[in-house]
Structures are given as structure tokens and as C-alpha cells.
N, C-alpha and C positions, 0 to 999 in steps of 0.2 A: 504493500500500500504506500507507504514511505516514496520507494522508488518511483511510483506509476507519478507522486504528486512533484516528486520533483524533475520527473521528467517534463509534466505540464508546466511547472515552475519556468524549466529550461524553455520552453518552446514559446511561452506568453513574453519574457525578456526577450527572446530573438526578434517576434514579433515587433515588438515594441519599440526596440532599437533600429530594425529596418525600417519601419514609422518613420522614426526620427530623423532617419538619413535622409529620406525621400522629403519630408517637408523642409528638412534642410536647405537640401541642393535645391529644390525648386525655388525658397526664398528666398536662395541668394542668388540666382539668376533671374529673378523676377527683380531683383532690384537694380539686377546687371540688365537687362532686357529694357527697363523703365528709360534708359539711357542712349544703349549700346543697341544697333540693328542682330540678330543672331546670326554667324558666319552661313551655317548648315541647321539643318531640325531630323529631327528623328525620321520624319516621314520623310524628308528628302533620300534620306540613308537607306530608308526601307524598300523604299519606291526603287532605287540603282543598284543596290543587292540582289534582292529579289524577283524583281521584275524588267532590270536593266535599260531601265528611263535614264539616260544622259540627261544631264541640266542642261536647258536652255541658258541662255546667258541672262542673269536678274539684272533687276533694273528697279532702285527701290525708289521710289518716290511718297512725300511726306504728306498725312490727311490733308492738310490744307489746301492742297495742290489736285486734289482730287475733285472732281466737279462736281457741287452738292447734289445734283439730282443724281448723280449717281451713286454716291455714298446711303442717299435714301431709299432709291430700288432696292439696294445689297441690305437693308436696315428692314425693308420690308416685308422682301421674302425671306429673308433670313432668320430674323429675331426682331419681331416689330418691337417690343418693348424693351430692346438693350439696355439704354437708358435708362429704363426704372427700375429692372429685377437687380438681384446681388446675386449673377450667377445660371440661377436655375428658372424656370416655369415650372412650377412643382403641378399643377393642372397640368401640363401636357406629360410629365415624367409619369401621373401618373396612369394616363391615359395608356402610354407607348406599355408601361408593366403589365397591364393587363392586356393588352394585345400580344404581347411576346410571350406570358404565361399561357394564352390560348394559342397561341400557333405554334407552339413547345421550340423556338428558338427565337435565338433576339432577331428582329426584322426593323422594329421602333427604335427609335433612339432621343426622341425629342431633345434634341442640342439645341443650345442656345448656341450663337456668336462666340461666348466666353468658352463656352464646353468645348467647341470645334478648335480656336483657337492654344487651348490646353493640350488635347491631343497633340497637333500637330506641330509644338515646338519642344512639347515633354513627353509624349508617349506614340502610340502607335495608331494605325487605322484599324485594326485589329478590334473583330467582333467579338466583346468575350465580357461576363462580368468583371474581374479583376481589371481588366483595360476603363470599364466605367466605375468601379471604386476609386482606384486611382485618380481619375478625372476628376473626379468629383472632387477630392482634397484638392489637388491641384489649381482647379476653378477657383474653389475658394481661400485658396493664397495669392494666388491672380489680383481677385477684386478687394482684397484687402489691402495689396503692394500696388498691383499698379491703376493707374487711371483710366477710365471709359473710353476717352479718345485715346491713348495710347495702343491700351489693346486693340481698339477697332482699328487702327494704322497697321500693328504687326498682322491681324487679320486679314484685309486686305492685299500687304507684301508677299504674304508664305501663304495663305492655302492653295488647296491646288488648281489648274485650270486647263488640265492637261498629261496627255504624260513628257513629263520632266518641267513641262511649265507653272511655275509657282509666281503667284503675286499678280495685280491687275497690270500694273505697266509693264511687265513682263508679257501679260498676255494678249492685251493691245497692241505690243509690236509686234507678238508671235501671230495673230490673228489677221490684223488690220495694217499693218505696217505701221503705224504712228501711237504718240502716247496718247492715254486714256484722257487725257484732257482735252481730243480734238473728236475722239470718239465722238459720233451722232446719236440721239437719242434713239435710235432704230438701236445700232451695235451695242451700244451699251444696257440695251434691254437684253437682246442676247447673249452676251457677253453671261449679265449675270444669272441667267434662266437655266443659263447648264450647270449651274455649281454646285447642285447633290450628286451629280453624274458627269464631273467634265474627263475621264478615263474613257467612256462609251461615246459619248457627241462632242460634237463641236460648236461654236455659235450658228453656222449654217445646217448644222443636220441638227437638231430640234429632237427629241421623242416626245410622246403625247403628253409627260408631264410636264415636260417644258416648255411646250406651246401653250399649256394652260396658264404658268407663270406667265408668260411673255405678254397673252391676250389680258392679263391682272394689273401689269405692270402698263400696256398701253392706254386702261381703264383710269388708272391714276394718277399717271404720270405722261 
């Protein structure tokens, strides 16, 4: 009995201490990040190992420089309420649990902006609980260190819009040949219509959910 407890003993310290690493690292790179552009992200690394996506050449350019109605489409369909939540939509999280408890794998993910943006500088694309536990802490060292326009900047730079293409002026030139600040409101509606699926389409090949975004975006915008 002794043993069994202090083997639990030993395994809840390991626990505990891997915790502490991981919120570590991530605080102190969020405080490096609040500053500093990140050279590479996990997903970059993932995407060229694995899948052997070469980077396109980045091209990082600063929110402010980014043309507001397009900051607002990506704000729309992305995470309308960035600005207000700390993090999460706890209504759509728990929406997505029950739908992936009845379809006996994860399929939902209801991500916010901050959630996507957490994955893809700290973890992986990687469908799995442990990938969304993870996030979750992550997120919420995010919105505690850094600021709401900052993330939505590294947001915009790094996810992805392609394969090996990361970041909007990256994909603007990759796309369109010019930067995202000459983009038309056509391309720039496309542009952001692919982005739960920009590996499968392009801004010119559409699939039916993205033509629904698109006809959304031309409704309000």
C-alpha cells in the first residue's frame, strides 16, 4: 500500500513539475513574443517534417498597416467577439463537446482567434485532447501577457494560408502578387473565406463552405 501511494506520490510531482515547465516556457515567450516577431512556430516545423511544405518567403507586416475592413472580415468569421471574451466562447466549447461526444471523435473545435493563435506558435494542428488541454492553458497565459491587438497581429502573420504559406502578406503576394493593402474587397473576401481549409483550396477554388462565408462577408461588408 505504502508503495502503490508513493508511487502516485511520484507520478502527481512529475505531473506537476511538467505543468510548471510548460507554463513557464510559454510565459516567457509570450513576453518574448509581446515584442519580438517568432523566427519559426511549431506548425511551421510540423507542416516541413511531415508533410514537406517549403516556406514560402514571409513577409511580416504590422496591424496597423493592414486595411481595417479586412482585419474585420478575418474578426468576423473568425471570432466575432475577440475583443470581448478572455480566451474562450464557453457556449460554442460547449456546443463542439457535445457534438464530438456524439460523433465518438473530435470533429468541433470551436476556436477562438486566441485558441488558433496558441496552437500555432506553441503546439500543434494535431486533433487530440491533450493538444486542446494544452491550449487551453496556453490561451490563457496569452490573454493575461499579451494584448488583443498584439495577438491578433501574430495571428494574422503565422497562420496558415496554404501549404508553406503563413501570414496575410505572405499570402497576398503568394496569391495576388501585391501586398494585402492593395488587395480588393473581392480578394480579400476570398482570401479570408479559405482559412479553416486553406491546405485543400485556394482563394479561387472556393468549396461550398466557403462560398457561404464569402456570400456573408459580401452581405456585410
Amino acid at each position: 500500500m505504502k508503495r502503490k501511494r508513493s508511487f502516485i506520490t511520484r507520478v502527481l510531482r512529475f505531473v506537476w513539475k511538467t505543468h510548471l515547465w510548460f507554463w513557464g516556457i510559454v510565459a516567457l515567450l509570450s513576453i518574448v513574443y509581446s515584442f519580438v516577431n517568432p523566427p519559426v512556430t511549431p506548425l511551421m516545423l510540423q507542416r516541413y517534417l511531415i508533410r514537406g511544405y517549403t516556406w514560402h518567403k514571409r513577409e511580416f507586416i504590422r496591424l496597423e498597416r493592414i486595411p481595417k475592413r479586412t482585419v474585420n472580415m478575418t474578426i468576423a468569421l473568425e471570432d466575432g467577439n475577440y475583443y470581448k471574451h478572455f480566451g474562450f466562447e464557453w457556449k460554442m466549447v460547449k456546443e463542439a463537446w457535445q457534438k464530438n461526444k456524439k460523433s465518438g471523435r473530435i470533429r468541433f473545435g470551436a476556436s477562438t482567434i486566441s485558441n488558433q493563435l496558441a496552437r500555432t506558435i506553441f503546439l500543434t494542428t494535431d486533433r487530440n485532447y491533450l493538444r486542446k488541454y494544452l491550449e487551453i492553458q496556453a490561451t490563457l497565459i496569452m490573454e493575461i501577457i499579451m494584448s488583443k491587438d498584439r495577438m491578433l497581429e501574430l495571428y494574422l502573420n503565422y497562420v496558415e494560408w496554404g501549404k508553406g504559406v503563413y501570414g496575410i502578406e505572405t499570402a497576398s503576394r503568394h496569391y495576388y502578387g501585391t501586398s494585402c493593402r492593395n488587395l480588393s474587397r473581392d480578394q480579400s473576401m476570398r482570401l479570408i473565406s479559405i482559412l479553416p481549409t486553406p491546405i485543400r483550396y485556394s482563394p479561387n477554388q472556393l468549396s461550398a463552405s466557403a462560398r457561404q462565408r464569402y456570400r456573408m462577408l459580401q452581405r456585410y461588408f
